[in-house]
SEVEXDREN-485470 format. One record per residue (C-alpha): x, y, z; residue in one letter. Coordinates in pm, whole numbers, plus 50000, padded with zeros to 5 digits. Layout:
N
XYZa/...
***
This chain:
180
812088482132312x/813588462132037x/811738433531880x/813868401531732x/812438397031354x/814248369231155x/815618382230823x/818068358030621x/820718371630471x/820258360630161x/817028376730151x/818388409730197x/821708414930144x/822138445130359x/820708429330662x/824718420130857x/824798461430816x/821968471430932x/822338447731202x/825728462631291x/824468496231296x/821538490431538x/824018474331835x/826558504631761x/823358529631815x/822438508832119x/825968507832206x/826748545732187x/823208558132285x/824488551532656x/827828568832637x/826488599632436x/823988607532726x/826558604732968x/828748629832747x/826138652232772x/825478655533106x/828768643133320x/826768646833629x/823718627433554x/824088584933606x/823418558633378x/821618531233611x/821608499533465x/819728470133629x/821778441133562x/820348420533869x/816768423533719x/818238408633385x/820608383833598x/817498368833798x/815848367033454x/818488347033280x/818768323733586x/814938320933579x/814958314733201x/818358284033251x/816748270633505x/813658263233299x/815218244133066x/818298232333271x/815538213933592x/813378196933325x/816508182533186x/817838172033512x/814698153433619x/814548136333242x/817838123533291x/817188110533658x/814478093233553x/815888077833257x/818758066533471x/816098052833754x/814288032633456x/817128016433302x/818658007833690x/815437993433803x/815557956933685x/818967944433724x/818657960634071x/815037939934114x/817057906334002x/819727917134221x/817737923434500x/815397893134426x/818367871234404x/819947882434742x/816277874834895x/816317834434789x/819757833534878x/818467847335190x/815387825135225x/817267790835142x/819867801135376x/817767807935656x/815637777035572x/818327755235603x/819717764335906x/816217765436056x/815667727935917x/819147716436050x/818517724536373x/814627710436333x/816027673836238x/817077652036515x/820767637836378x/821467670436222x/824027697336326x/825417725036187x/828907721136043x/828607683635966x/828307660935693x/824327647335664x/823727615635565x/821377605335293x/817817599735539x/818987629035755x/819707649135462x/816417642135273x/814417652735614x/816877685135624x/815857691535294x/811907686735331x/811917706935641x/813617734935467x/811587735735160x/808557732435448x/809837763935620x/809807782335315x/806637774135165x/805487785435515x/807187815635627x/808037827635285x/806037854635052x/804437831634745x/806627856134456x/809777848734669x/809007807634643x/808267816634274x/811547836434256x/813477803334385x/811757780434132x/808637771834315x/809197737234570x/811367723934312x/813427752234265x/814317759634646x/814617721034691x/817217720634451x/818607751534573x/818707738934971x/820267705034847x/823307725734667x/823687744134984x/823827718235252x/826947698035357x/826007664035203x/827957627935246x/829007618334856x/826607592934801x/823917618634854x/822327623434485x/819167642034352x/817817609534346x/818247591734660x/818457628134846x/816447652434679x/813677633634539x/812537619034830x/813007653634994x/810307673634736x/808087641134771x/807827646435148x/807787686935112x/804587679334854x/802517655635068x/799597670235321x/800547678835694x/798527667635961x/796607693636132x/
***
């Protein structure tokens, strides 16, 4: 059995040598016994030492490969949170809306709202939301204002709708009690 002890070269200057003489005994020790005896066989078990240096790889090489997943997971995570958090109040306000469009009477789908039918489009939206939604979503959107605001930019508005003759009125009307 041979047993790895570090020597430096500079400590001993004969060490490359003696190094080079120990693999050429190693090397030869094999051939001279089979010189000796031509009948006898040398048996060497290289799948013992194969499933040892696969064992040994894979020790270092698995640990490696799950460090590097992980780190790839991590730095993946949150854009793919916003971007999934962003497709979810896209979602929400565009389900909303349609829901609120068809809730209005004087509102259909595909057609330019007016000002009062828009503002009760909008209120009934922001109403469905704050209703059916998950509370982190509605803080996702921007709270009541937020998905107010984001309802109003979606809907098909006449042009003299504004935030304030359209919207305002809208999150005023979202904001005040229902009656039970």
């Amino acid at each position: 059995m041979f047993r790895y002890v570090p020597v430096t070269v500079r400590a001993c200057p004969f060490a490359a040598a003696s190094l080079a003489l120990a693999l050429a005994l190693a090397l030869a020790a094999p051939s001279a016994a089979s010189a000796a005896s031509p009948t006898a066989a040398v048996t060497v078990p290289w799948g013992d030492a194969l499933a040892a240096a696969i064992q040994g790889i894979g020790s270092v090489v698995v640990p490696l490969a799950v460090t590097a997943l992980m780190a790839a997971l991590a730095r993946i995570a949150g854009p793919l949170r916003v971007l999934i958090t962003a497709s979810l109040v896209e979602h929400l306000v565009r389900n909303a809306g349609a829901y609120a469009v068809n809730a209005v009477a004087g509102a259909a789908q595909g057609r330019t709202l007016t000002v009062p039918v828009g503002s009760l489009v909008i209120a009934g939206a922001v109403q469905r939301g704050l209703d059916a939604a998950p509370g982190w979503l509605i803080q996702a959107a921007g709270g009541v204002d937020g998905l107010g605001e984001k309802v109003f930019r979606s809907l098909p508005l006449a042009e003299e709708a504004t935030v304030a003759n359209t919207l305002v009125p809208a999150l005023r009307a979202a904001r005040m009690p229902r009656p039970a």
